[in-house]
C-alpha positions, 0 to 999 in steps of 0.5 A: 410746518408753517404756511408758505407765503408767496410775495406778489400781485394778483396782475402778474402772469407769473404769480398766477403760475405760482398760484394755480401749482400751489391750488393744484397741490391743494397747499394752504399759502399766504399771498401777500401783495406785492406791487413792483409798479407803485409809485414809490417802487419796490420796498427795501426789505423785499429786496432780501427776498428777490434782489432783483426786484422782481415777482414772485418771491416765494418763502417756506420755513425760511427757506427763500426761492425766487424764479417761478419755475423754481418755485413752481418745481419746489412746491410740486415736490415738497406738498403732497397733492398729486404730481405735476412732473412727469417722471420720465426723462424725455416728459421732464424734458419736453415740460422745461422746453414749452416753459422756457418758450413761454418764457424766453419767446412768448411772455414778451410778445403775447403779454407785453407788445400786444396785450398791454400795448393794446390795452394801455397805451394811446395811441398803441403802438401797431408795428409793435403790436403787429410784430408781437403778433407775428412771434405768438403765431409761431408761439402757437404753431410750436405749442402745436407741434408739441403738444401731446395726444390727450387732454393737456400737453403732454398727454393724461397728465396735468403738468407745470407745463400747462400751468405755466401756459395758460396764465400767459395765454389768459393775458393774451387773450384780452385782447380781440387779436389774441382772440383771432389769433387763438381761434386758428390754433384749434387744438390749442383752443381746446386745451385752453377751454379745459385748464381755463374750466380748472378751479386753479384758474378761475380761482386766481383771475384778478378781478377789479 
């Protein structure tokens, strides 16, 4: 088989996800770098890859994925490497809930109203800012409340769940109000401090 090659920028959350699956799986991959924001916008040809436009886009012996929990889910199941699903119903399940929180209810607050809005606009939007912070607050309390008893969370066991989360949570945390917001979340905190000390993570942190 040959090397999968992953479409994408090192900046976006996203393409992390993909990246820490395809490191915990211990798969040999090819990113090639893709940026949806250059001034001369997205390339014709990759449009055959993601119609939308947007990253990652993922390729395997010809066979094409676009969405990251797809891809995600395809790379834990096709490589071998240990498990990153559960293989109970009710754990599958509650692994696709916190993603699709992240996705639907946290990315956009967390990464966009208050991390960018903070870091790269002048003046930064403060009701924004503040709005955003209010839905990564109860982001964080339902992370809580789902969370299981154990190391990651859903329990023993490392799943997509975590690494779906904790590129997200990086991106919210530099900024100084994801910071504080974070530090009330204590068993949050923790989880974070374990999957961030993971070589999946501090091998996909963009740096420069």
């Amino acid at each position: 088989m040959t090397k999968p090659i992953l479409y994408g920028a090192d900046y976006s959350v996203y393409v992390r996800i993909a990246r820490m699956t395809l490191e915990e799986k211990g798969v040999d991959y090819e990113l090639v770098p893709l940026d949806i924001f250059a001034p001369e916008g997205v390339p014709a040809w990759y449009l055959e890859h993601h119609p939308f436009g947007r990253i990652p886009a993922f390729e395997h012996d010809g066979f094409r994925l676009f969405e990251t929990g797809a891809i995600a889910r395809y790379v834990d199941e096709a490589f071998a490497g240990p498990a990153l699903q559960p293989v109970d119903p009710r754990g599958r399940a509650r692994m696709g809930q916190i993603a699709g929180m992240l996705d639907a209810y946290g990315y956009r607050a967390m990464v966009w109203d208050v991390a960018v809005e903070r870091l790269e606009k002048a003046p930064a939007d403060e009701n924004l800012i503040a709005a955003g912070l209010r839905q990564a607050e109860t982001v964080l309390k339902v992370l809580t409340s789902l969370k299981a008893k154990g190391p990651w969370l859903l329990g023993d066991q490392l799943t997509l769940a975590d690494l779906h989360t904790a590129p997200v949570i990086a991106y919210f945390l530099k900024v100084a109000e994801g910071r504080d917001l974070l530090a009330r979340f204590a068993d949050i905190e923790s989880w974070y401090s374990r999957i961030a000390a993971r070589p999946s993570f501090a091998g996909t942190e963009k740096t420069g």
